[in-house]
N, C-alpha and C positions, 0 to 999 in steps of 0.2 A: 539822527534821531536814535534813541539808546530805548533797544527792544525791553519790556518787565519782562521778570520770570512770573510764567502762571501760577495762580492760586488755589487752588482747591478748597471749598467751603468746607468748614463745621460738618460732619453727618454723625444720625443716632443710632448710635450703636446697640443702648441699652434703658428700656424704659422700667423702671420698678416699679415705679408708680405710675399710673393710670390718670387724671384728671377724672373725681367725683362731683356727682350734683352736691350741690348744698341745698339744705334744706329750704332755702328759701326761693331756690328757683326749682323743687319739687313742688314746693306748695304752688307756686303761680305757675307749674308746667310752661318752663323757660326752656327755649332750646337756641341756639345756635352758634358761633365758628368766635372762636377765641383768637385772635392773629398777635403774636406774640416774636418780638425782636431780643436774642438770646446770643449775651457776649460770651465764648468758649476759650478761656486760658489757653496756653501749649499743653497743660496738662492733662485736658481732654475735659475738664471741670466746670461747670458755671460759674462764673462772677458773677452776672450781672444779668436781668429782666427787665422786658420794657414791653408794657400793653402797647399793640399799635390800635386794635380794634379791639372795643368791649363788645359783651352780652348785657354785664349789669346781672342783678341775681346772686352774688357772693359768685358765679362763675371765672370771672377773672381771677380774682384769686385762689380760687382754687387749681385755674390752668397754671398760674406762678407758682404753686407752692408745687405742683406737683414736677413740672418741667425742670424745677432749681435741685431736683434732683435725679434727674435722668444724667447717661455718660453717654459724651462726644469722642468720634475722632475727633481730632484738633483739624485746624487749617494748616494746609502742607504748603511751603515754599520752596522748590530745590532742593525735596525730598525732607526737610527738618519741620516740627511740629510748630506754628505760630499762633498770636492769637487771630482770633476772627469771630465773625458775626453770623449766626445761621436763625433762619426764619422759620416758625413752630405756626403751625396752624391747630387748634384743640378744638373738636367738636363735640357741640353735647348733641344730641339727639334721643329724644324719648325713648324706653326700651319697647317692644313689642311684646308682652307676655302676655 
């Protein structure tokens, strides 16, 4: 039996952007956990999003828009960058003010 070489996930490096309410889960005080399946290039880049769990509220979309552009590591194989899959979890939660 012929051992793999390990993997290393996708990790985030760099968040610019934040996930925002949308106005429409402001208006209904919408809150909870966006679960979000996120393909990372070798180049450390997003391709590609995929809702695993909604909120519903224009929230998912807005966890997509904003995760499609955060930066990865990449996935490592044998020390070289590959692609790979890493899992985003985005929380809304009401602010306290």
């Amino acid at each position: 039996m012929l051992a793999t070489a390990p993997v290393t996930p996708p990790r985030v490096v760099k968040t610019p952007v934040e996930p925002q309410f949308s106005g429409q889960a402001l208006r209904a005080h919408a809150s909870g956990t966006v679960t979000l399946k996120v393909f990372v290039g070798a180049d450390g880049r997003v391709k590609d999003v995929w809702i695993l769990e909604r909120v519903g509220y224009g929230l998912d979309q807005e966890a997509v828009k904003a995760v499609g552009r955060w930066e990865f590591r990449p996935a490592m194989k044998l020390g070289k960058p590959i692609e790979g899959t890493a899992y985003v979890e985005c929380n809304f939660a009401p602010s306290r003010n």
